[in-house]
C-alpha positions in Angstrom: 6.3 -6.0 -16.1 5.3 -5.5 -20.0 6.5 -3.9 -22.4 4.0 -1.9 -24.7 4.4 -1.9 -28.6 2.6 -0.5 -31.2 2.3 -1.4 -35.1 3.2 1.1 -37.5 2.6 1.3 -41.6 5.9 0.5 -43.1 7.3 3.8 -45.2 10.6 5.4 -46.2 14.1 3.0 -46.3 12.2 0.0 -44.5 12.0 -3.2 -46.3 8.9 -3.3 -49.0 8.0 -6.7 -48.4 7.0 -5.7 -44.8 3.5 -4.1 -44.7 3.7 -2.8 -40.6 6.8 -2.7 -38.3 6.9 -3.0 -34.7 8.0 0.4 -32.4 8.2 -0.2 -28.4 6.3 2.7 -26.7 8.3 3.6 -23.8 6.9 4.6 -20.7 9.5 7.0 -19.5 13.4 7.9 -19.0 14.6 7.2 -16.2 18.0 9.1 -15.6 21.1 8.6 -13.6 19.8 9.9 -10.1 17.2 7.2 -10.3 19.6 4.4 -11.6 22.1 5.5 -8.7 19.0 5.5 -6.1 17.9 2.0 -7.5 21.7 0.5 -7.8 22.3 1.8 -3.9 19.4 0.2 -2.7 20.6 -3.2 -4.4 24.6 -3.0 -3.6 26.4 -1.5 -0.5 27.4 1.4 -3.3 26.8 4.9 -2.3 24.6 7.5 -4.7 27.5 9.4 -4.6 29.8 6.9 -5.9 27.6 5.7 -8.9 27.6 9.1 -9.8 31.2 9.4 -9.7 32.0 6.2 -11.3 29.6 7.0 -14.6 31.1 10.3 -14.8 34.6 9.3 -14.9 33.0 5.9 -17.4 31.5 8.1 -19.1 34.8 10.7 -20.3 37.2 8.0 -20.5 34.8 6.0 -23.0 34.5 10.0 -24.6 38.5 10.0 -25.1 38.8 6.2 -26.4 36.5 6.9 -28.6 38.1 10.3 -29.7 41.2 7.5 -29.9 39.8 5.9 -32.9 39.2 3.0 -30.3 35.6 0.9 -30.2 34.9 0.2 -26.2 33.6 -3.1 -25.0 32.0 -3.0 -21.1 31.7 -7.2 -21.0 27.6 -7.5 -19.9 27.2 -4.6 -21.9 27.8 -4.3 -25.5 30.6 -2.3 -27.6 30.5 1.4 -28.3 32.4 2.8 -31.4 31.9 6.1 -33.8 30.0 6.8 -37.0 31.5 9.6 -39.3 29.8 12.2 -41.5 30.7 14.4 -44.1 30.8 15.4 -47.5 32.0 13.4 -50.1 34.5 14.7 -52.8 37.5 13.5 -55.4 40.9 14.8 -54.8 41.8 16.4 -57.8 45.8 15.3 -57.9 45.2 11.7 -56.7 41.5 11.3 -57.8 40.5 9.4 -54.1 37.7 9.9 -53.0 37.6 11.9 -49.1 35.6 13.3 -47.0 35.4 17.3 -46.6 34.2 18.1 -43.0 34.4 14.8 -41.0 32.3 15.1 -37.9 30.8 12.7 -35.4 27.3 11.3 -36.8 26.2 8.6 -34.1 27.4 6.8 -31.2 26.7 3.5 -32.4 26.2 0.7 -29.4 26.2 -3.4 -30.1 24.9 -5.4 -27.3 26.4 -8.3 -26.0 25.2 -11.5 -25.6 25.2 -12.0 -22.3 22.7 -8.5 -22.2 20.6 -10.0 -25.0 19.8 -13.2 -23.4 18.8 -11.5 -20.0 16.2 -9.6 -22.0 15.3 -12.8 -23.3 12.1 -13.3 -21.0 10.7 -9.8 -21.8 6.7 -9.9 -22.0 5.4 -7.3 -25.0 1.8 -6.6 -25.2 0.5 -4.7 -28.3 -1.1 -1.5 -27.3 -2.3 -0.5 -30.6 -5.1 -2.9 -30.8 -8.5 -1.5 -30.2 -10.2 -3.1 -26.8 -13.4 -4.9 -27.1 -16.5 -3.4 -26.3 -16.6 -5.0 -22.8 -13.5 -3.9 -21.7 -14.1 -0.3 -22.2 -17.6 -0.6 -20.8 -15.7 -2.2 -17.5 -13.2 0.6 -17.9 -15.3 3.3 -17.5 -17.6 2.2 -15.0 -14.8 1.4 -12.9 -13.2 5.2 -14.0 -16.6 6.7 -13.2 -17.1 4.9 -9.6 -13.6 6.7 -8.7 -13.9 10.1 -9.8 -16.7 12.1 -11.5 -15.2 13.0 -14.3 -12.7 10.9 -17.1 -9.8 12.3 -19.1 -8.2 11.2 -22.5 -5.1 10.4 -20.4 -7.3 7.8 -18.3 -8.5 5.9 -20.9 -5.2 5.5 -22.4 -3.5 4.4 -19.4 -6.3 1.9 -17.7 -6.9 0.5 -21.5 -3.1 0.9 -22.5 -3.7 2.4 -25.8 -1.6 4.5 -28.0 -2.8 8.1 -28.1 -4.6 7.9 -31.8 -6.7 5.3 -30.4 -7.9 6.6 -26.8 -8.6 9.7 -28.8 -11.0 7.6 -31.4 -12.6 5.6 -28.0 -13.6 9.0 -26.6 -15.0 10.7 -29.8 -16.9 7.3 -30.6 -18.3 7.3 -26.6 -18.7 11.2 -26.9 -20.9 10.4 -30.5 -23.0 7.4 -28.6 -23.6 10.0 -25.6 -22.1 7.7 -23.0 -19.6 10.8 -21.9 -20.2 14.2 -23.1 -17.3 17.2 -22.1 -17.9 19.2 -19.6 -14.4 21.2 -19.8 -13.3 23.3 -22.6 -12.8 22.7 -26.6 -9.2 22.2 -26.0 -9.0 20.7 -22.5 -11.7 17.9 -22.3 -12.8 16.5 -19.2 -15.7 14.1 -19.4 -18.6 13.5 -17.6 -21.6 10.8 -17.8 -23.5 11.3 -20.7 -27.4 10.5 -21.0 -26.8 7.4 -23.1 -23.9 6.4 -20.0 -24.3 2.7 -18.8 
C-alpha cells in the first residue's frame, strides 16, 4: 500500500520561501457502509451495530460541541469548533464582537498514538514524468490486453496525475505510436504506424 502525492507550485497564503508543496492524491472515499463491512469482518461487531454506534458518536459529539465543549476520542484526536462572523465595535463599550456568529470548520487534532501508527506510511510521487522505457513497457503490456488504450489507463498503470497522462498521450499521439480512433472528446486509442 502507497500513498500517491503530487507537487504543486506554491501560491496564495503559503509560505514564500517554499517554491512547491506537497498534496496527497487520494484514491477514493470510502464511506461508513464499507468501514462497517471492513470493521465486521475484523471484530465479532455486527454492520448493524457500527452503524448504530457512529450515529449515536456522531450526535452526541454534534451536541458537546454545540456545548462549547472540545471532544477527545483517546486513539483518535480532539474535535472542537471554529467561529465566523463579522467583525464590529460596540458603540457604548467600544469592544470589539462579532455580528452573525456561525459555525466555520470542524477543526480535528490528531493524537499521538494515531500519528505514530501512520508513521510507516510509504508515499510515492506521482507527478514525476516516467522514463521512456516505462511507458514503452506500459503500453505494450496495455496493447497485448486489449486493442485499444484510454487516458484513464495510462494514468492508472503509470500512476500519473491527470496533467501528465494527458501530455504522455498527446506526445505518443504526435510520434504516431497511438492515434484516436474514438471521437474529439472521447478518445480511445489505437496502434499508430510509428507503434513499437
Amino acid at each position: 500500500m502507497t500513498v500517491d502525492y503530487k507537487l504543486l507550485k506554491t501560491h496564495g497564503r503559503l509560505p514564500k520561501n517554499r517554491e512547491y508543496r506537497a498534496v496527497t492524491i487520494e484514491n477514493r472515499t470510502v464511506g461508513l457502509e464499507q468501514l462497517g463491512e471492513e470493521i465486521q469482518r475484523a471484530t465479532t461487531l455486527t454492520r448493524t451495530d457500527i452503524l448504530g454506534a457512529v450515529s449515536a458518536l456522531k450526535d452526541e459529539i454534534v451536541l458537546q460541541l454545540m456545548s462549547g465543549n472540545a471532544v477527545h476520542l483517546p486513539g483518535l484526536g480532539y474535535f472542537s469548533i471554529a467561529v465566523k462572523g463579522d467583525l464590529y465595535e460596540d458603540p457604548r463599550s467600544h469592544h470589539l464582537r462579532l455580528q452573525n456568529p456561525k459555525v466555520r470548520t470542524v477543526k480535528f487534532r490528531p493524537d499521538t498514538e494515531m500519528k505514530e501508527r501512520l508513521r510507516p506510511t510509504v508515499f510515492k510521487n506521482a507527478s514525476s514524468v516516467p522514463e521512456p522505457e516505462e511507458v514503452d513497457k506500459t503500453l505494450r503490456e496495455l496493447f497485448a490486453e486489449k486493442p485499444f488504450v484510454t487516458v484513464a489507463d495510462l494514468r492508472r498503470h503509470l500512476n500519473l496525475s491527470p496533467a501528465n497522462s494527458y501530455r504522455i498521450a498527446e506526445r505518443l499521439e504526435k510520434e504516431g505510436r497511438i492515434r484516436n480512433g474514438g471521437s474529439w472528446r472521447n478518445k480511445v486509442y489505437i496502434k499508430g504506424d510509428g507503434g513499437k
